[in-house]
C-alpha positions in Angstrom: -21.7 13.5 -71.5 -20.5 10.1 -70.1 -20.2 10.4 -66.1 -17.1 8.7 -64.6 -17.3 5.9 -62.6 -17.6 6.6 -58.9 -14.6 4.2 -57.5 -15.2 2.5 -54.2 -12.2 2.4 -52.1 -11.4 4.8 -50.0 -7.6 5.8 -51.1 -9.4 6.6 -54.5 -7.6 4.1 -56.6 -8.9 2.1 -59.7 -7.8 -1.5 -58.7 -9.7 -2.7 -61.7 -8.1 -1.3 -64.3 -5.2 -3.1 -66.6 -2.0 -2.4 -67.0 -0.6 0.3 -69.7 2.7 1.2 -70.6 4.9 3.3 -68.7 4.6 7.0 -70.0 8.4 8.2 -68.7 11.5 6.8 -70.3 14.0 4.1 -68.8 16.5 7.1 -67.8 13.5 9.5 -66.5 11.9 6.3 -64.6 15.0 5.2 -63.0 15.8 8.6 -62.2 12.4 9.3 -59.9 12.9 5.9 -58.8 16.1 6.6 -56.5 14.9 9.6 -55.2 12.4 7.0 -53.0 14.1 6.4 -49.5 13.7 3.9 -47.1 14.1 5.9 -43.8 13.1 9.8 -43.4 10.1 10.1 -45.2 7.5 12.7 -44.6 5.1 10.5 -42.8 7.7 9.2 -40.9 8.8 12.6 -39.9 5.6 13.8 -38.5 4.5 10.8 -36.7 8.3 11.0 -35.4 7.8 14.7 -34.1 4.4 14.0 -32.5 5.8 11.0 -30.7 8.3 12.7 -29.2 6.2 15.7 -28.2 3.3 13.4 -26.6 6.1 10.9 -24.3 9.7 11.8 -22.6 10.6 8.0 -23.2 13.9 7.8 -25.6 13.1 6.8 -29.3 15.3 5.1 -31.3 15.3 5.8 -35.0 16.0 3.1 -37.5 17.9 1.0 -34.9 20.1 -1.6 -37.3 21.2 -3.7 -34.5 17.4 -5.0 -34.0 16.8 -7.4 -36.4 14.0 -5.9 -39.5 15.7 -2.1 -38.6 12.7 -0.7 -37.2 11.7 2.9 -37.9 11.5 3.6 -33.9 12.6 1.4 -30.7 11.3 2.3 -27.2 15.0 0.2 -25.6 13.9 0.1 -22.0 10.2 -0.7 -22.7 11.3 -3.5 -25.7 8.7 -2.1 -28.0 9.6 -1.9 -31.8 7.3 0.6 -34.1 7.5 0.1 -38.0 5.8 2.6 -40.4 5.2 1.1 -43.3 4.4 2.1 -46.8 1.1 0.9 -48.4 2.8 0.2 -52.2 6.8 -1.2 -50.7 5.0 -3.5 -47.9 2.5 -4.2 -49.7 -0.9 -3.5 -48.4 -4.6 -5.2 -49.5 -1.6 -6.6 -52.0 -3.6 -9.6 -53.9 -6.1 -6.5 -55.3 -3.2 -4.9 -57.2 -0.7 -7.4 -58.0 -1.9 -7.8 -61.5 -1.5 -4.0 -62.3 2.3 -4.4 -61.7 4.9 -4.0 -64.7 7.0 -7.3 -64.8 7.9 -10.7 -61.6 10.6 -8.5 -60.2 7.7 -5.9 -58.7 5.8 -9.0 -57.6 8.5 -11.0 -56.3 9.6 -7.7 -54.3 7.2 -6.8 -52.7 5.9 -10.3 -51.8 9.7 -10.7 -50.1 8.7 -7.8 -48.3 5.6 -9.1 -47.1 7.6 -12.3 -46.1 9.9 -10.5 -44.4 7.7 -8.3 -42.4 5.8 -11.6 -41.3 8.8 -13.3 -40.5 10.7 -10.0 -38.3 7.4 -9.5 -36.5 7.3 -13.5 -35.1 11.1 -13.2 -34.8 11.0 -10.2 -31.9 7.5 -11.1 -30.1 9.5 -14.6 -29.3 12.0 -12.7 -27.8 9.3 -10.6 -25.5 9.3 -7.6 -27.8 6.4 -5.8 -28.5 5.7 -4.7 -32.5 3.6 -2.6 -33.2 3.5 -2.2 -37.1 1.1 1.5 -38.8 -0.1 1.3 -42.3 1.3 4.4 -44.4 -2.2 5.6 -45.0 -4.1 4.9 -41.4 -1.3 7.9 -40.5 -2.8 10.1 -43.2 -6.2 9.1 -42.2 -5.8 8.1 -38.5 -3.1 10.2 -37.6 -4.4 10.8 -33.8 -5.5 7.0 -33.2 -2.3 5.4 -34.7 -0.5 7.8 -32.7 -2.7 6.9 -29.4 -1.7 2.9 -30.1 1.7 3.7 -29.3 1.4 6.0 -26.7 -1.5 3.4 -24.5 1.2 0.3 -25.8 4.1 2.4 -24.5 1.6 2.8 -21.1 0.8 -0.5 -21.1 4.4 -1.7 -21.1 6.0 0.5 -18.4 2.9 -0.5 -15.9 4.0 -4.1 -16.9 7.5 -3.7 -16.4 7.3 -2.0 -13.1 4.9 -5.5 -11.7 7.6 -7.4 -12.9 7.6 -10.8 -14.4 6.4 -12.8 -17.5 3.0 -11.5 -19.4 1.1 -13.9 -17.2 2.5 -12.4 -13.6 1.9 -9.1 -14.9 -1.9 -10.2 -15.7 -2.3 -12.0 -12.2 -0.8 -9.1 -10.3 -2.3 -6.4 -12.1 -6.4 -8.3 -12.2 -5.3 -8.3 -8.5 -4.5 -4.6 -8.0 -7.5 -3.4 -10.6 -5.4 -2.6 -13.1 -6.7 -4.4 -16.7 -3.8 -5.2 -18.8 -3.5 -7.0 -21.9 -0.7 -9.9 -22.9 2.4 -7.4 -23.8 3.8 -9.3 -26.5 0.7 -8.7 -28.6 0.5 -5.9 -31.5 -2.3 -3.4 -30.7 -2.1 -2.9 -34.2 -3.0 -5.1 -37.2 -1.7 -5.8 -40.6 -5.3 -5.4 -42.0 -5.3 -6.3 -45.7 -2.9 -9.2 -44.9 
């Protein structure tokens, strides 16, 4: 009896393998396609929930008015938290690219990827801090991506309340014992990217 290959990554999938063609029709593929959303989705939901049982700040949810929409916005503290999904944003991309159907996938999700790059510069210049959670680091990390926000969140109101630009707040607080890091800095890296 052959033995299957033991596959090496940790999210189980064969990266290697080629492409085949789709087993569901046109109709039956379009119809499980719309049912995806954007905003609301079960990871989202949960990290959402423990958030908001682990800090009395306000969230925002999907704020459109901040450009990129992000999937929660501390206002007062000028933090921005996107959840995003491993296959829509992309992640560890350049490994799985060639097991995509036809350009339009590719050229998708590598506007996405743009996009995400080009939000992220866009809000740190304006003093916001992002802080961006890989889809399956909450399904594996759920406690430490949860933590990132909560110490960033920390971090931010301790800066706020010195006053100041990221460098005051690093004088005053190296001054009072306090060690903080630059606030307009993720905690959080796009790993993969």
């Amino acid at each position: 009896m052959k033995r299957k290959a033991r596959i090496k990554n940790y999210l189980g999938r064969n990266l290697k393998k080629t492409r085949t063609p789709d087993c569901l029709t046109k109709k039956n593929r379009s119809s499980l396609m719309s049912k995806i959303r954007s905003k609301g989705t079960a990871f989202e939901k949960s990290f959402v929930v423990a958030l908001k049982q682990s800090t009395k700040k306000r969230i925002r949810l999907n704020a459109s008015e901040i450009k990129g929409k992000p999937d929660m916005v501390f206002l007062n503290e000028r933090i921005c938290v996107f959840l995003d999904s491993d296959f829509w944003h992309g992640w560890q991309y350049p490994r799985w690219k060639h097991l995509l159907k036809n350009d339009f996938w590719r050229d998708k999700i590598e506007a996405n990827r743009k996009r995400d790059k080009k939000v992220t510069r866009y809000l740190r210049t304006r003093d916001w801090t992002v802080i961006r959670i890989w889809e399956h680091d909450l399904k594996r990390r759920f406690v430490i991506s949860l933590d990132k926000v909560l110490s960033e969140l920390n971090t931010r109101v301790i800066g706020l309340k010195l006053g100041g630009t990221p460098e005051a707040i690093q004088q005053k607080a190296s001054r009072t014992g306090v060690s903080l890091k630059p606030t307009n800095q993720s905690l959080y890296s796009r790993g993969g990217r």
